[in-house]
N, C-alpha and C positions, 0 to 999 in steps of 0.2 A: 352572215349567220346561216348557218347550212344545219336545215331541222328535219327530223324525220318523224314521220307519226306512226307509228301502227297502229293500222285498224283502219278500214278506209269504209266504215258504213256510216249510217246516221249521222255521229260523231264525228269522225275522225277526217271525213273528206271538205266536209266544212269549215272546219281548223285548216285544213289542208288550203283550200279557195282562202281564208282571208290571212294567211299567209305569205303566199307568192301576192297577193295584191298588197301588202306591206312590203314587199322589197323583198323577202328572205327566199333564200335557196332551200328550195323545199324537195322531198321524197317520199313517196307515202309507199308503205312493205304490209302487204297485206297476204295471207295464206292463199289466198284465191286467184288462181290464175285467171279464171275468167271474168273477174272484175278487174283485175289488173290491166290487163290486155286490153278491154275498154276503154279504157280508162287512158294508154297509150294512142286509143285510133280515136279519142275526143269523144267516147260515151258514158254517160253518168248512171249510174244503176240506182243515183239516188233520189227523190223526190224534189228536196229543196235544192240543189245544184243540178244547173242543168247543163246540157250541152256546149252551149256559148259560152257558161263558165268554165267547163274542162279544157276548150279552146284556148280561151285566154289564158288558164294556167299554164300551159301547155308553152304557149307564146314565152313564160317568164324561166322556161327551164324545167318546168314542174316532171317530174316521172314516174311511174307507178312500177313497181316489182315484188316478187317474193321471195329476193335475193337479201337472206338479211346480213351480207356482205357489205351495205350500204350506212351499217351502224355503224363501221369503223371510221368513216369520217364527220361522224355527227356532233356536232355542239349542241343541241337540245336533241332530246327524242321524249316526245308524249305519247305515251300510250294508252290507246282508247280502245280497247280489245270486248269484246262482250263479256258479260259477268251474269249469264241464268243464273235459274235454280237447277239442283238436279235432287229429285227427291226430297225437294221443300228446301234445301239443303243449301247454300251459295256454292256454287261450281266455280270455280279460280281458275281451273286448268289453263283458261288463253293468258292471264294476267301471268301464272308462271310462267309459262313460255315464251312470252315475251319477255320478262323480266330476264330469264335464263341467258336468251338469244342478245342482250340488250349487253349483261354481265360479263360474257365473255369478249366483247371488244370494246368496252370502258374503258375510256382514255382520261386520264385526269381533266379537269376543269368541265368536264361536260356537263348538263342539265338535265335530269331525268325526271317525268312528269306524270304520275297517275290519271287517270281522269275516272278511268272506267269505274263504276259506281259499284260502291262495297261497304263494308262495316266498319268503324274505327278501329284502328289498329292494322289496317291491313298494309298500309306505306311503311308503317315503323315494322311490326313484326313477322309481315312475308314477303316485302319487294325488298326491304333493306338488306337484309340477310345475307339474301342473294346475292344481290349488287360487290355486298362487301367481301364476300365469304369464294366468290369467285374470282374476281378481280383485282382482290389484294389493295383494294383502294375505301376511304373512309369518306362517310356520308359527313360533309358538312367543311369536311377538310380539304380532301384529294376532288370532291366532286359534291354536286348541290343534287337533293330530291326532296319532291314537294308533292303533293295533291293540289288537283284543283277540279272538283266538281263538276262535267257537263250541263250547261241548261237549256240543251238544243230541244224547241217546242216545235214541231215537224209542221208545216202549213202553216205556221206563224207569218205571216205578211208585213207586220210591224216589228219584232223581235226577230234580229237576229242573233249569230255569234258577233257580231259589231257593236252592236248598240244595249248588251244585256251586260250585267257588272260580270265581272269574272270573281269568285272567291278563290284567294292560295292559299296554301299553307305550309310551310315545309318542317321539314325533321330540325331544324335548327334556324336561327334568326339568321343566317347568313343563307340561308337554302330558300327562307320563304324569300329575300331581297332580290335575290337571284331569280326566283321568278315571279317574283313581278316584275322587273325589267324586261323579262321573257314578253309578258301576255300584253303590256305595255305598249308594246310595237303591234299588237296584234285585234287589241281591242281597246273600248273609249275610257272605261273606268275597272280599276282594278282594284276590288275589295281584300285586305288583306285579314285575315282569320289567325288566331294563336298559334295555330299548328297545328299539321297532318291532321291528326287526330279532330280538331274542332274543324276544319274543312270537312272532314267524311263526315261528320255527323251533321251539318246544316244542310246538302244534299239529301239526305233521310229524313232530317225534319221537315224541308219542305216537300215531299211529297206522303209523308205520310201524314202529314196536314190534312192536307186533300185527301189521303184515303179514308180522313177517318170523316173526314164531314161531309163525302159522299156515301159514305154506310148510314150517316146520321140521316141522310133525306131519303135513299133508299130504304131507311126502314121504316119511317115516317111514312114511305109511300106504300107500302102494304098494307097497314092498319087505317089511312085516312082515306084508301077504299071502302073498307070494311064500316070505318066510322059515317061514310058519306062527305068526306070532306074533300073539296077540289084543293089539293097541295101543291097546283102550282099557281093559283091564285093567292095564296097565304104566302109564300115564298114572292111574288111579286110583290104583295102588300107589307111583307115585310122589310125587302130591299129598300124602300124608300127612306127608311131610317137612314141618317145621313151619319151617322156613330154607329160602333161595336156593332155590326151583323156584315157582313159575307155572303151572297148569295150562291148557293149551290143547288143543283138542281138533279134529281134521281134520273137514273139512266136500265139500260140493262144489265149493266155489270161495271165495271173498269176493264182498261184499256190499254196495249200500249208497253214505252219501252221501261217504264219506269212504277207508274201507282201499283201494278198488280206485284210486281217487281221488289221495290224497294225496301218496302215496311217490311218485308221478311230477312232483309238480312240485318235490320235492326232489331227483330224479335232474334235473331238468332244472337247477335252481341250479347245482348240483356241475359237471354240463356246459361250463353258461358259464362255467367258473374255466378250466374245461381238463381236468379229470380226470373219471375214471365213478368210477360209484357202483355197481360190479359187485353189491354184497350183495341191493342192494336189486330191480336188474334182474332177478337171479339168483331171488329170491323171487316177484317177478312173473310169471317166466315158470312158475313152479310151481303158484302159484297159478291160472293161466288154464289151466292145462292141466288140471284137477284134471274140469271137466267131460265131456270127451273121456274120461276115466278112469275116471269112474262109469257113462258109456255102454257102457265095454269091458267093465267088471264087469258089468253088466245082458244085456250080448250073453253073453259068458259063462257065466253063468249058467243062462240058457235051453238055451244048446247045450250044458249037463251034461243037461237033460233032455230033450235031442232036438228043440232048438225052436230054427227060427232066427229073429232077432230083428224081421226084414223080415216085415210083416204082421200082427205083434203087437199086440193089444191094450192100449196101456201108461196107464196112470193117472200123472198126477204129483203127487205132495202137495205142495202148495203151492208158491205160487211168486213169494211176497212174500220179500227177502234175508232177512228176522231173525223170529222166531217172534213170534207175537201185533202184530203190523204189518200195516198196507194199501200198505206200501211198495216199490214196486218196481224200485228205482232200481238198477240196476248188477247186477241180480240172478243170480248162478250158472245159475237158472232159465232164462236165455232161451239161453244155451251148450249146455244139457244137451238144451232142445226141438230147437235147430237140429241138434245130432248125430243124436238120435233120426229125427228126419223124413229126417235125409241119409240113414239104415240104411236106413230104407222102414217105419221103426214106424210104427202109428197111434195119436197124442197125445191124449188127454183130460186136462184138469186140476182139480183140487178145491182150492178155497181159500175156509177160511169168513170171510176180509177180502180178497179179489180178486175182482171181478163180469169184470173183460174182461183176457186178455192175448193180445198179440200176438208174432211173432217174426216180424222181417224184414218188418213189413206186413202177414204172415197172418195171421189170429186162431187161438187156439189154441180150440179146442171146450170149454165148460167143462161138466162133469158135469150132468145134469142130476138126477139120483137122488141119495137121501140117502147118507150117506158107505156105510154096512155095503153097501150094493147095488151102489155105484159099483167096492166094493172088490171084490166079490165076480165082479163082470161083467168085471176086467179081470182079461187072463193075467199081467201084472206091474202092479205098484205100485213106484214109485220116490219114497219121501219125502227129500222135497228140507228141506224148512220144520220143525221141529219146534211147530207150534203146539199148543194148549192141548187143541183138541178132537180132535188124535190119541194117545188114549186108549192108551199100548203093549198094552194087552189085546183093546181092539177090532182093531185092526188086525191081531193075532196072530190073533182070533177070525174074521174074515172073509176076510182077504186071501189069494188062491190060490198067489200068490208076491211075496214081497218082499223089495225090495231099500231096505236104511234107510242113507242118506249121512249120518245124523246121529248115529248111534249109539243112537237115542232107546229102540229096543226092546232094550238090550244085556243088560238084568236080567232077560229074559223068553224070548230069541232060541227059536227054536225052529226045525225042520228045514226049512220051508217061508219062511225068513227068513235075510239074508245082509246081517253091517255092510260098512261101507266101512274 
């Protein structure tokens, strides 16, 4: 079986890894030459695959190009292309393009696979189209097309694309069969879904799940400051319940390639019917605010002890979205730098998986001293990231003032220490 994937980020290179370790003759076509080229001389650009896995692929035949010349001998092609917003708006441009580049060398019997995350309807009424309307060949007859959902969790150590169910769906009972005998070869358990349309929406539903029950604790945690109420003690004491609760816990914002992401192109579905999607708008907007709020907490803070915020020396701990990641996609982080800088703070950041970030163009100065020195030099510390190597003891031990958005030092708080 000879598969091509476009899109060789997050997504797409992982599908990519646990396919040549299934056997298949694999190609990944990705726009970027110089991830491609890497990727050729055995270097990974991506977090979860590393090195020794591009080796091995490598070893099975695997090859990276931006020649999409390589469609024409494809019997499956997935594409895992990115799908922003652009102006709140879903951006498609890579999913057509590839669709386009895909449609004009569709050979009968092939397999063609959505992954990249979008609104229902978009495999029936913008990749179909194409397919068909180009190629002179018919969805379900002359050739199979399906969705199937990503559920790549970046720093996942337990979860992989191996061991996580795979949902398909395709345009027709003969399309969704087809792949699943696809993902079959590829992964443990293949969830099969009605069609296209109910695959794209269980992707949406489960993370806008999550969006909406971290707006619920984020806004619970503004007000049980205000009330006096430690909410991550009540959130503890609540999870014990062995039924109906979920614990979720406030952060500085969302994060990431999908929460900040997703619920929007399911507000926008809902839209084109004609009706909103209040809950979800409603959670968004609590969520994006959440940075502005850790800011106000941090100026606050300071002026308990007679310090305005303007001119402060502020540290940030980390400022990749999810703990133990180099990823910085959507991250809370660049919301919380941009307030900070508007106050008149001055930003240094520590991230032991981030070498450069920027906000708006600017670069942010990154620590150049080991973390106990970094901590100790600055008049606040604001941990943003819960990763591995902040220590809640180090940080209690060194830092002159801190402010923790994660909660991470809650078992150890001490006077000179303040959650969110």
């Amino acid at each position: 079986m000879r598969l091509v994937v476009i899109g060789l980020g997050y997504v797409g290179l992982p599908l990519a890894l646990e396919a040549c370790r299934a056997g298949l003759h694999v190609t990944g076509l990705d726009t970027s030459a110089a991830a491609t080229a890497g990727l050729r001389a055995g270097r990974s650009h991506v977090g979860d695959v590393s090195d020794a896995d591009v080796a091995a692929m490598l070893v099975t035949g695997f090859t990276a190009t931006t020649d999409p010349a390589v469609l024409a001998e494809a019997d499956v092609v997935v594409i895992c292309v990115p799908t922003p917003l652009l102006d709140g708006q879903p951006d498609l441009r890579s999913v057509r393009a590839a669709t386009q580049a895909v449609a004009e060398r569709l050979r009968p019997g092939v397999l063609v696979v959505l992954e990249s995350t979008t609104y229902p309807g978009t495999t029936d009424d913008v990749v179909r189209p194409v397919l068909e309307q180009v190629s002179g060949l018919r969805a379900g007859e002359d050739f199979s097309l399906a969705f199937s959902p990503e559920r790549i969790d970046p720093g996942n150590a337990h979860y992989s694309l191996r061991n996580t169910p795979k949902v398909v769906g395709g345009v027709t009972a003969a399309c969704t069969a087809a792949a699943r005998e696809f993902y079959a070869r590829v992964v443990d358990e293949v969830v099969v879904a009605k069609g296209a349309r109910e695959a794209e929406m269980a992707k949406l539903l489960e993370n806008t799940y999550r969006h909406v029950n971290i707006a619920l604790v984020n806004e619970m945690a503004v007000f049980c400051h205000d009330l006096g109420v430690d909410l991550w003690d009540a959130i503890d004491a609540a999870a014990t319940k062995p039924f109906g609760f979920e614990a979720f816990r406030p952060g500085p914002g969302v994060g990431g390639h999908c929460i900040p992401i997703d619920p929007n192109y399911l507000s926008y579905a809902v839209r084109t019917s004609g009706r909103e999607f209040a809950f979800v708008e409603l959670a968004q907007s609590i969520n994006d605010g959440m940075p502005e709020h850790v800011v106000d907490r941090v100026a606050r803070l300071l002026e308990g002890r007679g310090q305005p915020l303007r001119g402060t020396s502020t540290l940030v701990l980390g400022v990749a979205y999810k703990a133990d990641v180099a990823d910085t996609r959507e991250t809370p982080a660049t919301a919380v730098v941009r307030a900070l800088r508007a106050r008149g703070a001055v930003v240094e950041f520590h991230d032991p998986h981030v070498a450069e970030f920027a906000v708006d163009g600017e670069a942010v100065p990154r620590t150049a001293s080991a973390l106990p020195d970094a901590l100790a030099a600055a008049e606040v510390s604001v941990l943003l990231t819960a990763h591995a190597e902040y220590v809640p003891e180090l940080l209690l031990e060194h830092a002159r003032l801190l402010f923790d958005a994660r909660g991470h030092t809650r078992r150890l708080a001490g006077k000179d220490v303040e959650l969110l």
